[in-house]
Structure formats: structure tokens, C-alpha cells
C-alpha positions in Angstrom: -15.3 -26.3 -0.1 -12.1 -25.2 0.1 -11.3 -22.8 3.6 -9.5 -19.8 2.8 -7.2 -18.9 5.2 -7.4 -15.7 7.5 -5.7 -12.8 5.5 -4.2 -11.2 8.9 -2.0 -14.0 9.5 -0.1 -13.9 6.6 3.5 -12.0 7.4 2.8 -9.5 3.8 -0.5 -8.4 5.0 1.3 -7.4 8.1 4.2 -5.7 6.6 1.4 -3.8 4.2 -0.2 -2.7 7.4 3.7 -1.7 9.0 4.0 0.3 5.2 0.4 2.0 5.6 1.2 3.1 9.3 5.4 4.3 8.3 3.2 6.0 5.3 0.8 8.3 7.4 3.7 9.0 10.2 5.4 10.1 7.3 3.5 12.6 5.9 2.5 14.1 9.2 6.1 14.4 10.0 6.9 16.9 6.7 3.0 18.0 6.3 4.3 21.5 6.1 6.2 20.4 2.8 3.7 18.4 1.1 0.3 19.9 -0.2 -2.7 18.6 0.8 -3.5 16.7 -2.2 0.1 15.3 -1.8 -0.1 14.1 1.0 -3.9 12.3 0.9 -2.3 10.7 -2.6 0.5 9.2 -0.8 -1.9 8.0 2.0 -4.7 6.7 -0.3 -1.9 4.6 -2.4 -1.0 3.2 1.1 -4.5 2.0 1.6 -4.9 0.6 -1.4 -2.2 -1.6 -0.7 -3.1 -3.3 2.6 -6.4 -3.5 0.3 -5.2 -5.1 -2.4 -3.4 -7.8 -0.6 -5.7 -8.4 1.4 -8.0 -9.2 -1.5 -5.5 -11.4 -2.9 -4.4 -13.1 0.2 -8.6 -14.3 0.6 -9.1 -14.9 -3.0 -9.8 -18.7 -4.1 -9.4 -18.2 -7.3 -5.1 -18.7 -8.1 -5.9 -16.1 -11.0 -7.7 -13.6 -9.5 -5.6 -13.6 -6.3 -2.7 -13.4 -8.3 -4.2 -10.1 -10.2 -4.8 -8.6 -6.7 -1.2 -9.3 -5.6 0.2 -7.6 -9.2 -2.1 -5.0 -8.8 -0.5 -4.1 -5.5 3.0 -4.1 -6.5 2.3 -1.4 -9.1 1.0 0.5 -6.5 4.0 -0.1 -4.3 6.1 1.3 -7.6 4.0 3.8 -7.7 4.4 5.0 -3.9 8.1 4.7 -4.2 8.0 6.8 -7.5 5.8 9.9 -6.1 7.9 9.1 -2.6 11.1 10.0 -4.3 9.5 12.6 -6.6 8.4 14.9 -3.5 12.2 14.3 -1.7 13.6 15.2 -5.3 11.3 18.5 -5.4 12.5 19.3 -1.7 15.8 19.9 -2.9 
């Protein structure tokens, strides 16, 4: 059997943890400028992350894991997009 390694330990499931936190201090810090639905968007796709990888880091299965970690990148694009469309629509 082969012993999957504690998911907390590795250094990206930290830093997706240090991007979820950054992500909610964020929105509480301009919560007058962002909707309501805004804001819980930007804070679900910052869960979903730390979940993703997470999955991926405990997956066995090299294929699976690796569809995990892709699967979180897009939604790291995706964060950085609606990030940068809600500064843009500030202006």
C-alpha cells in the first residue's frame, strides 16, 4: 500500500491557505465596493482552491492528482481575472 503523504505539509497547500486568508482580508477591506455576490464569488473561488489542492496533493492516482492540481490553476486564472475585473470597474 502505498502511504500518501499528509497534504498540510506540502509548502503549495500552505501558500493556497496564505491566498484564501489574503482573499477574505481583501474583500472585507473594500466590502463597501464589492457587491455581495462579488465578494462571496471571490471567496468561494479561494476555497475551492486550498480544496483542490488539497485533493490533489492526497490523491494516489498520478492522473487524477494531476486533474486536481489543473483544475486549481484555472481557478487561480479565474480569481486573478474577476480580481482585476472589479479594480478595473473601480476606476
Amino acid at each position: 500500500m502505498v502511504k500518501v503523504d499528509n497534504f498540510r505539509n506540502f509548502n503549495l497547500y500552505k501558500r493556497s491557505i496564505d491566498l484564501t486568508e489574503i482573499a477574505y482580508s481583501a474583500v472585507n477591506a473594500s466590502n463597501s465596493r464589492l457587491s455581495t455576490k462579488e465578494a462571496n464569488l471571490i471567496r468561494r473561488k479561494a476555497i475551492i482552491i486550498s480544496r483542490k489542492i488539497a485533493s490533489g496533493l492526497a490523491q494516489t492516482n498520478v492522473l487524477i492528482r494531476f486533474k486536481n492540481l489543473n483544475e486549481a490553476k484555472r481557478e487561480i486564472l479565474e480569481l486573478s481575472r474577476l480580481i482585476i475585473e472589479f479594480i478595473n470597474k473601480d476606476k
